[in-house]
C-alpha positions as CSV (number, residue, x, y, z in Angstrom):
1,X,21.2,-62.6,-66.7
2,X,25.1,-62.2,-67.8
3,X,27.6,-60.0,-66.1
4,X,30.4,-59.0,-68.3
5,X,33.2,-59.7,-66.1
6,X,37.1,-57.1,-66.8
7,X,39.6,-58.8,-64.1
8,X,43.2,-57.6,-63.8
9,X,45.5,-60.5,-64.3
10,X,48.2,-60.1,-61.3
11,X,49.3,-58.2,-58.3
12,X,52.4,-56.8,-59.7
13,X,52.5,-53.7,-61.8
14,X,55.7,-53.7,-65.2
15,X,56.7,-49.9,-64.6
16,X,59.1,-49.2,-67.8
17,X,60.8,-52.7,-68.2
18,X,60.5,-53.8,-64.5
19,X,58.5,-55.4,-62.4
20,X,57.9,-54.8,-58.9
21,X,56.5,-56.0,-55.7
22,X,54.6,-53.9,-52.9
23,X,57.4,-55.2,-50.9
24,X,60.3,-54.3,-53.3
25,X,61.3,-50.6,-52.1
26,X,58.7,-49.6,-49.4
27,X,57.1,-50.6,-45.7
28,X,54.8,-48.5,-43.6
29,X,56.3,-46.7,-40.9
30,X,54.9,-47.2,-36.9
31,X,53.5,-44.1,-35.6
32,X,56.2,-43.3,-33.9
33,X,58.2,-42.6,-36.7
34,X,59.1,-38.7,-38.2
35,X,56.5,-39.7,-41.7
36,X,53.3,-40.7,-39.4
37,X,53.0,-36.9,-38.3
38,X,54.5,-35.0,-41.3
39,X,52.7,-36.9,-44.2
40,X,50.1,-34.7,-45.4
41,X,46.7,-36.8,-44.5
42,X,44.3,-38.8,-47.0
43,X,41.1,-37.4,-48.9
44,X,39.8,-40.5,-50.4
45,X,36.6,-40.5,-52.2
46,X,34.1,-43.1,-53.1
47,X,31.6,-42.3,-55.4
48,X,28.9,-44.3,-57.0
49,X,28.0,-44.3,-61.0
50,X,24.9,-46.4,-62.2
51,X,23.5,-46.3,-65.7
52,X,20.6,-45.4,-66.6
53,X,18.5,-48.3,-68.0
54,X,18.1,-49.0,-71.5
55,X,15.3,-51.3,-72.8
56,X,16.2,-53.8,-76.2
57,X,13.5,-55.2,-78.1
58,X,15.3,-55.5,-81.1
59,X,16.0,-59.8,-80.5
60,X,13.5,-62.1,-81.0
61,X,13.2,-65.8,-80.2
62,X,14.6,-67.6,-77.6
63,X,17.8,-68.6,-79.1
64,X,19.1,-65.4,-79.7
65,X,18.9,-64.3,-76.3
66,X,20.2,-67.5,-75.0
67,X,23.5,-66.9,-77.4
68,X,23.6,-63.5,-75.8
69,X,23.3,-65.1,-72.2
70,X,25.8,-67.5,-73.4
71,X,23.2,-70.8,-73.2
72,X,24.4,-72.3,-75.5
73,X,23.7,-76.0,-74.4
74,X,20.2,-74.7,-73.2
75,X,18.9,-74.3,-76.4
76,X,15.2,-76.1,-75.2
77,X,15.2,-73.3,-72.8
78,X,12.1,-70.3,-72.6
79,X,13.9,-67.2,-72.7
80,X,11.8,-63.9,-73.1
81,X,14.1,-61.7,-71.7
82,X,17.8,-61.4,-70.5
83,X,19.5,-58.4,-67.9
84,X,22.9,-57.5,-68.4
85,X,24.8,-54.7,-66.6
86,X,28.9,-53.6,-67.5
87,X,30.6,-53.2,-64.2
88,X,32.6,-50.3,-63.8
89,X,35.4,-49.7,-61.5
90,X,37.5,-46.7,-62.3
91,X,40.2,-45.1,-59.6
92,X,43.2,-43.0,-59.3
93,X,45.5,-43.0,-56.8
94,X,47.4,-40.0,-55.6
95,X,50.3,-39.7,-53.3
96,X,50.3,-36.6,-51.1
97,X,54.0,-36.4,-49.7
98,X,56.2,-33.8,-48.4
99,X,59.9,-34.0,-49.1
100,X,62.4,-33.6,-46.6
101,X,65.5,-31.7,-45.8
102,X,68.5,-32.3,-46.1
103,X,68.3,-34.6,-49.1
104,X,66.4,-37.4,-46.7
105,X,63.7,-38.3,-49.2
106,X,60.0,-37.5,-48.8
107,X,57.2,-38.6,-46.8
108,X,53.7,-39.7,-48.6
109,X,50.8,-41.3,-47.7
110,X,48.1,-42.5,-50.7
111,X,44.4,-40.9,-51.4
112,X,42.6,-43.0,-53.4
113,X,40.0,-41.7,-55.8
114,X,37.2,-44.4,-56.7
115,X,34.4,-44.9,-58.7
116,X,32.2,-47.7,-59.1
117,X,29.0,-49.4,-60.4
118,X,27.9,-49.9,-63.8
119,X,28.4,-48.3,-67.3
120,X,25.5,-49.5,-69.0
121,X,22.7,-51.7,-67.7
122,X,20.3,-53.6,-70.3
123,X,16.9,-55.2,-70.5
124,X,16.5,-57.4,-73.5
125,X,13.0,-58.2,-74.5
126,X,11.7,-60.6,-77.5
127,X,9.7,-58.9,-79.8
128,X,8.1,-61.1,-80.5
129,X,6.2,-61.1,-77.2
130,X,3.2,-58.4,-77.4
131,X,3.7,-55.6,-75.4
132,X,1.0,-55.7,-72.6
133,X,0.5,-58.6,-72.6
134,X,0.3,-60.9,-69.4
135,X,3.4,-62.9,-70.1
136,X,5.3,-59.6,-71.4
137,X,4.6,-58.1,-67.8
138,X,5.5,-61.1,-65.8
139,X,9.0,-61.3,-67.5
140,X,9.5,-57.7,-67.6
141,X,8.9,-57.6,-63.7
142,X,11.4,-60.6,-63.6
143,X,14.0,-58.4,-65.5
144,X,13.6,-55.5,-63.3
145,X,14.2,-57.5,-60.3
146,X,17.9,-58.3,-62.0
147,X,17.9,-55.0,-62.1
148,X,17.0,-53.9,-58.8
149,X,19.5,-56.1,-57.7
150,X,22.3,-54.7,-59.4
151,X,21.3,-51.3,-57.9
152,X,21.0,-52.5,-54.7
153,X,24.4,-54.1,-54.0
154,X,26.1,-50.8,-54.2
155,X,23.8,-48.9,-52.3
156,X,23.9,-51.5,-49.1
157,X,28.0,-51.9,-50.1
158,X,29.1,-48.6,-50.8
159,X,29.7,-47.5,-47.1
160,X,31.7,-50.5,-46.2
161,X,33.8,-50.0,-49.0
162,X,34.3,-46.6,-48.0
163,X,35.7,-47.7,-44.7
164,X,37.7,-50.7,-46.3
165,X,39.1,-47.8,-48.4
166,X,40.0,-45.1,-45.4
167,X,41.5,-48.2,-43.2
168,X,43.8,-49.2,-46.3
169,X,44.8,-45.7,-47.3
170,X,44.8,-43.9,-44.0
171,X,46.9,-46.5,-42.4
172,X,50.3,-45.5,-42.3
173,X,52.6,-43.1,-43.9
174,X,55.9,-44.3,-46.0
175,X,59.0,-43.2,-46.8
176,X,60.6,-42.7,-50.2
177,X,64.2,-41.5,-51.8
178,X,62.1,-40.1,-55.0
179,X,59.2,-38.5,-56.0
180,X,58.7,-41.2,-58.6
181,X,59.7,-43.9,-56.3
182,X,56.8,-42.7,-54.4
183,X,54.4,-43.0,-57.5
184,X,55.4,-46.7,-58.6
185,X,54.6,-48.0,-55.8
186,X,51.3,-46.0,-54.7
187,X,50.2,-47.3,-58.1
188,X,51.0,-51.0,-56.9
189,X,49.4,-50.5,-53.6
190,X,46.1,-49.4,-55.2
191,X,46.4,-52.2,-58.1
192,X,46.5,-54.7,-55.6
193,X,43.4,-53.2,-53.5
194,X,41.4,-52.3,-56.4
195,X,41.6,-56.2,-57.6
196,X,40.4,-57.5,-54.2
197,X,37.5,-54.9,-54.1
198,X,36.8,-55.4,-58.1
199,X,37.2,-59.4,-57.4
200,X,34.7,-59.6,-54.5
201,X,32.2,-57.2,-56.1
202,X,31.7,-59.5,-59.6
203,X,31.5,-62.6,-57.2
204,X,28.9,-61.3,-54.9
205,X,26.6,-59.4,-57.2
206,X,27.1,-62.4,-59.6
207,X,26.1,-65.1,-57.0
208,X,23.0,-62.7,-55.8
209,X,21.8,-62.8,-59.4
210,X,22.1,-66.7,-60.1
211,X,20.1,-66.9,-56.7
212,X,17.4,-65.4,-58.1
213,X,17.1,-67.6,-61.7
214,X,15.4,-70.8,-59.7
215,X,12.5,-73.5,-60.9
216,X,10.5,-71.6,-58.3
217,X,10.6,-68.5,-59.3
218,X,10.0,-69.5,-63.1
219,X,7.1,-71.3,-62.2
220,X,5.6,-68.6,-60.0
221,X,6.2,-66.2,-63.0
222,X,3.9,-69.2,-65.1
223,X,1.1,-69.5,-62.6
224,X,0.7,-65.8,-62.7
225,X,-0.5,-66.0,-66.7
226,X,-3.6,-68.5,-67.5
227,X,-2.5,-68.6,-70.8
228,X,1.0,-69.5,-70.6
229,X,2.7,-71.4,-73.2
C-alpha cells in the first residue's frame, strides 16, 4: 500500500511579488457590525470524487512491486500485490460581497467550493500468480480491503467536513477597500483551511492503511491456502 502524498508547502499565498498574511489587511467583523447583515450569505459545497478501480497485472515478481511500494530495504519480502490511490483535493473559493456607498468599500463573506477523494485508485497484481488460484484470491481480497478503506474514509468523513467547512466559511463577514483586496485574501483564507483538511486526510487514511499491513493479518491470509509458499 503507498499513498502518493501532494502537500502545499506554507500558509502564506505570493500574490504578484508579495506576500501576505491572513492577518495582513483583514479581521472578521462581530455581528453587530453593518457587514454581518449585508454580506450576501455562503453556498459551500462539498462533493465527493472516487475513481473507479483499475486492476495492473502487468508487474511481476516481488521486487518490482516492492520498488513501486518503495521497499526498497525489504527486498526478502512476499509481495503479490500492492494498492495505491492519488488523493485528490480540488476547491475554489469565491467571495460573494456587496459594495457599499459612498466609497466605503465592500462587504464579502467566502463560499468555498470543494472536491475531494481520489483520482485514480490501483490494484497491482503479479502475473506471475495464476489467476484463480487460492493464493491469487487471498491477496486479491487483501487488496480490496485497501481499497475498501480508501472508500470508506470519505464516506464516514465527508459530513464532518462539510460542517468544518460551513463553520469556517459561514462564520463572519469582512470588510474590504477593494474588490481585489477582497480576492487575495479569500484565496489565503481557503489555502490555509484547505492545507489543514488536505494535511489531516493523508495522515488519517494513511495510518488506517498501515494498520491493516500486520504479521497477523499476513499469516491469516497464509493459513487460508494449504499450499502456500
Amino acid at each position: 500500500m503507498k499513498l502518493n502524498q501532494q502537500r502545499l508547502l506554507c500558509l502564506c499565498l505570493l500574490v504578484n511579488g508579495t506576500l501576505f498574511s491572513l492577518t495582513s489587511f483583514a479581521n472578521p467583523l462581530s455581528v453587530d457590525d453593518e457587514c454581518q447583515s449585508l454580506a450576501p450569505r455562503s453556498s459551500n459545497v462539498v462533493k465527493t470524487s472516487i475513481a473507479e478501480i483499475a486492476i495492473d497485472q502487468s508487474s511481476s515478481t516481488t521486487s518490482d512491486l516492492a520498488d513501486m511500494a518503495g521497499l526498497y530495504n525489504e527486498s526478502d519480502r512476499v509481495i503479490g500485490g500492492l494498492t495505491s490511490a492519488v488523493p485528490l483535493v480540488e476547491y475554489e473559493v469565491v467571495p460573494n460581497y456587496l459594495i457599499l456607498p459612498n466609497q466605503k468599500g465592500l462587504c464579502a463573506r467566502p463560499t468555498l467550493l470543494l472536491t475531494i477523494g481520489y483520482s485514480a485508485i490501483k490494484i497491482s497484481m503479479d502475473r506471475e500468480i495464476p489467476r484463480e488460484s487460492c493464493i491469487y484470491n487471498a491477496i486479491f481480497a487483501h487488496e480490496m480491503h485497501h481499497v475498501s478503506i480508501y472508500k470508506n474514509y470519505i464516506d464516514t468523513h465527508v459530513e464532518q467536513m462539510k460542517q468544518n467547512v460551513a463553520a469556517k466559511f459561514n462564520e463572519g463577514a469582512y470588510h474590504f477597500n477593494s474588490i481585489n483586496e477582497a480576492k487575495q485574501y479569500m484565496e489565503i483564507l481557503g489555502q490555509v483551511f484547505i492545507q489543514k483538511l488536505r494535511d489531516k486526510f493523508l495522515s488519517e487514511v494513511e495510518a488506517e492503511q498501515v494498520a491493516l499491513d500486520t504479521q497477523a493479518e499476513y499469516s491469516r491470509m497464509q493459513l487460508s491456502c494449504p499450499h502456500w509458499q
